[in-house]
ZAKETI-524830 format. One record per residue (C-alpha): residue number from 1; residue in one letter; x, y, z. Coordinates in pm, 1 decimal. Each point is the difference from the previous one (the first is absolute). Layout:
residues N
+------+------+----------+----------+----------+
: resi : resn :        u :        v :        w :
+------+------+----------+----------+----------+
:  NUM :    a :        X :        Y :        Z :
...
+------+------+----------+----------+----------+
//
This chain:
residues 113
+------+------+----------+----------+----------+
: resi : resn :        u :        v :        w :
+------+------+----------+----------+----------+
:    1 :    x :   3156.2 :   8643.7 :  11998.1 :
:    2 :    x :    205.3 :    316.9 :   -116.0 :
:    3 :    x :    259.0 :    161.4 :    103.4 :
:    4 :    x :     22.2 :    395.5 :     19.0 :
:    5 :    x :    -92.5 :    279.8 :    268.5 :
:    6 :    x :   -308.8 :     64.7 :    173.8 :
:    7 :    x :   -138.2 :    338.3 :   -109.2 :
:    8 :    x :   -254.5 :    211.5 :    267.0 :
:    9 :    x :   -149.4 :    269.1 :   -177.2 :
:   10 :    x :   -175.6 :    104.8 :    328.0 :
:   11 :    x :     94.6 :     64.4 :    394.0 :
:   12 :    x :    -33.3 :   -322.7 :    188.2 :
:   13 :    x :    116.0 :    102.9 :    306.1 :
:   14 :    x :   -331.4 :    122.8 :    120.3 :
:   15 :    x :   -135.2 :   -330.4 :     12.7 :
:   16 :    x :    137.7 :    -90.2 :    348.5 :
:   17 :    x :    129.0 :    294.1 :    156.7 :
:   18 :    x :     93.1 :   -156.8 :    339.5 :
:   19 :    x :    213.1 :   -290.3 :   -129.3 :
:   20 :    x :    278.1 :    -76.9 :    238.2 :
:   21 :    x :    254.0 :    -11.3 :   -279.8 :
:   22 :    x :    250.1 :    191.1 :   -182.9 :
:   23 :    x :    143.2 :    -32.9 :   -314.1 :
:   24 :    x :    -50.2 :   -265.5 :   -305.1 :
:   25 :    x :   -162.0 :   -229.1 :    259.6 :
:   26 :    x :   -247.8 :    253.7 :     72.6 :
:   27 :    x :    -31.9 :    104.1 :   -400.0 :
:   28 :    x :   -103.9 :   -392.4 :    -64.4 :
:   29 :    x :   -289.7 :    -32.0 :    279.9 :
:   30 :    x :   -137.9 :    329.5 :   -109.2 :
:   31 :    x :     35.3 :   -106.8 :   -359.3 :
:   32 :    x :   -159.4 :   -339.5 :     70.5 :
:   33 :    x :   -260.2 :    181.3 :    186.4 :
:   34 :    x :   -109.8 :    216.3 :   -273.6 :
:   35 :    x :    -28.3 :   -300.4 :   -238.1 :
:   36 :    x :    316.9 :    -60.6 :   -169.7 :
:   37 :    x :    125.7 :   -361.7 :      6.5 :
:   38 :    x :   -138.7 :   -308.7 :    129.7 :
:   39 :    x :    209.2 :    -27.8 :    336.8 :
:   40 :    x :    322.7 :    177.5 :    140.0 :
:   41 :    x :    370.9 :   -118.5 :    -63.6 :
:   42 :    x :    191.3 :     87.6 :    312.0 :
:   43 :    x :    293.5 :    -82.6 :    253.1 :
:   44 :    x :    -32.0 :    261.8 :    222.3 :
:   45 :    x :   -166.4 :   -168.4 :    372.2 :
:   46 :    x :   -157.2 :    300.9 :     99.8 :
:   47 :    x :   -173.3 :     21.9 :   -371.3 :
:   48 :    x :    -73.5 :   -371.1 :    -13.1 :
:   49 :    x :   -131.2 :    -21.2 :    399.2 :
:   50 :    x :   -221.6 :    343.2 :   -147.1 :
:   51 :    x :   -145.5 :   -276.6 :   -284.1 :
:   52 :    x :    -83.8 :   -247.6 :    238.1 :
:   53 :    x :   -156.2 :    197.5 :    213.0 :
:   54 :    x :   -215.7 :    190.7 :   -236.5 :
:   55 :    x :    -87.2 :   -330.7 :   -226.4 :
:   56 :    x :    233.7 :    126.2 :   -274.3 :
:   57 :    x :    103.0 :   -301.4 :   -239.0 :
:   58 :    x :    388.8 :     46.7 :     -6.0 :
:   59 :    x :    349.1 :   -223.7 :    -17.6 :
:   60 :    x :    375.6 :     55.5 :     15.5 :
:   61 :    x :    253.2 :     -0.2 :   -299.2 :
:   62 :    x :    136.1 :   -342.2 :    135.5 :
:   63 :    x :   -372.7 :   -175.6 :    -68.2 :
:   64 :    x :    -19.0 :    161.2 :   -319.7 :
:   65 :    x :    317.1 :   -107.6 :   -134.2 :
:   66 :    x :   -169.9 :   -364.1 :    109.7 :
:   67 :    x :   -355.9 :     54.3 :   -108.5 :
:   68 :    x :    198.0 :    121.3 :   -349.1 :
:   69 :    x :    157.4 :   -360.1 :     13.8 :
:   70 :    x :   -301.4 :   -202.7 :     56.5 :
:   71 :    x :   -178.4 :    177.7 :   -264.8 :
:   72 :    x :    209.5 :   -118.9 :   -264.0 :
:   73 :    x :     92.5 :    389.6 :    -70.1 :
:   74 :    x :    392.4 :    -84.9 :     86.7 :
:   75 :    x :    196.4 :   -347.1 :     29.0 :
:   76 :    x :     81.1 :   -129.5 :    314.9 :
:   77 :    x :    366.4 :     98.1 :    -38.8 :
:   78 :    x :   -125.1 :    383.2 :    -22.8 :
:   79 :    x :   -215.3 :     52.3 :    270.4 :
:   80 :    x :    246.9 :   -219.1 :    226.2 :
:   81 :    x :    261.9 :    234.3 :    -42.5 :
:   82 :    x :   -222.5 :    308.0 :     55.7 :
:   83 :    x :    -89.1 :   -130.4 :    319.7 :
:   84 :    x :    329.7 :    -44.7 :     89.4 :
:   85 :    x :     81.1 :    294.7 :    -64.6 :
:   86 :    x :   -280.5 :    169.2 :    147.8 :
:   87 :    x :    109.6 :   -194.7 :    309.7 :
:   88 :    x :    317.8 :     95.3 :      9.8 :
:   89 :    x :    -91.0 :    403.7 :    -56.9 :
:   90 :    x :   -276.9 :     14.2 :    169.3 :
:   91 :    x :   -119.4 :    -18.1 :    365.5 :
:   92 :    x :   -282.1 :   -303.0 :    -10.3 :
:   93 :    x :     14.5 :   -149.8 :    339.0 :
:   94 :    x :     19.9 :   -362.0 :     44.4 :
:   95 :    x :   -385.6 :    -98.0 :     -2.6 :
:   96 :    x :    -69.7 :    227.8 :   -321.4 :
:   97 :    x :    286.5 :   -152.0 :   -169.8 :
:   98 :    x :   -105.0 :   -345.0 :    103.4 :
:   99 :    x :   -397.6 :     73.3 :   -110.4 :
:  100 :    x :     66.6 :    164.6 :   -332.6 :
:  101 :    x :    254.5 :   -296.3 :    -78.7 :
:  102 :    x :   -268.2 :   -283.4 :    129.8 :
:  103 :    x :   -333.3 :    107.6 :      7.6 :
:  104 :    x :   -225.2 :   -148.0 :   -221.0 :
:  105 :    x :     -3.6 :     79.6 :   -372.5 :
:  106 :    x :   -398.0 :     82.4 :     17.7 :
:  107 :    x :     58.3 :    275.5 :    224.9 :
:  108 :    x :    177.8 :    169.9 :   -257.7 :
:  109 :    x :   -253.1 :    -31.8 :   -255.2 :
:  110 :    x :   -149.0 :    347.3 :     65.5 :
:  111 :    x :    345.9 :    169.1 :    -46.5 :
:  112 :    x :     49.1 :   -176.2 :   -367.6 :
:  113 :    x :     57.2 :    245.9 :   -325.4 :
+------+------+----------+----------+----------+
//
């Protein structure tokens, strides 16, 4: 994987014009949409119930910092402490903090680098 910036040489934003979002969460569907990137990385509930409901592979921050983990891409040590500290910054309710912590390392397979 690399790390950098995503350049769009060309208006996405026609792609789904009556998307019930605002913002970056609406920027990432629409980008997804229009064929950039293999699934959506969000932690907004409106944007991920929007995946869900439209089919749209997606995850949250906290299950990446796991899937990052079990891929061997960070030590244990690392991705425990972003979790952490995703947990204590963020606002993951109680069952998405307890499924992206315990669910099943093959469920994350899809989200590896």
């Amino acid at each position: 994987y690399k790390y950098g910036k995503l350049a769009v040489s060309y208006d996405y934003r026609c792609c789904l014009p009556d998307l019930p979002l605002m913002g970056g969460e609406r920027d990432v569907i629409l980008l997804y949409s229009s064929g950039q990137g293999d699934f959506v990385l969000i932690d907004d509930k409106k944007g991920s119930r929007y995946c869900r409901d439209n089919a749209i592979p997606y995850t949250n921050a906290l299950m990446m910092a796991r899937a990052m983990g079990v891929a061997g891409c960070v030590n244990e040590g690392i991705w425990k402490s972003a979790c952490t500290l995703l947990i204590e910054k963020g606002r993951y309710s109680a069952v998405i903090r307890d499924y992206a912590l315990n669910c099943d390392p093959d469920e994350l397979r899809f989200f590896y680098p």
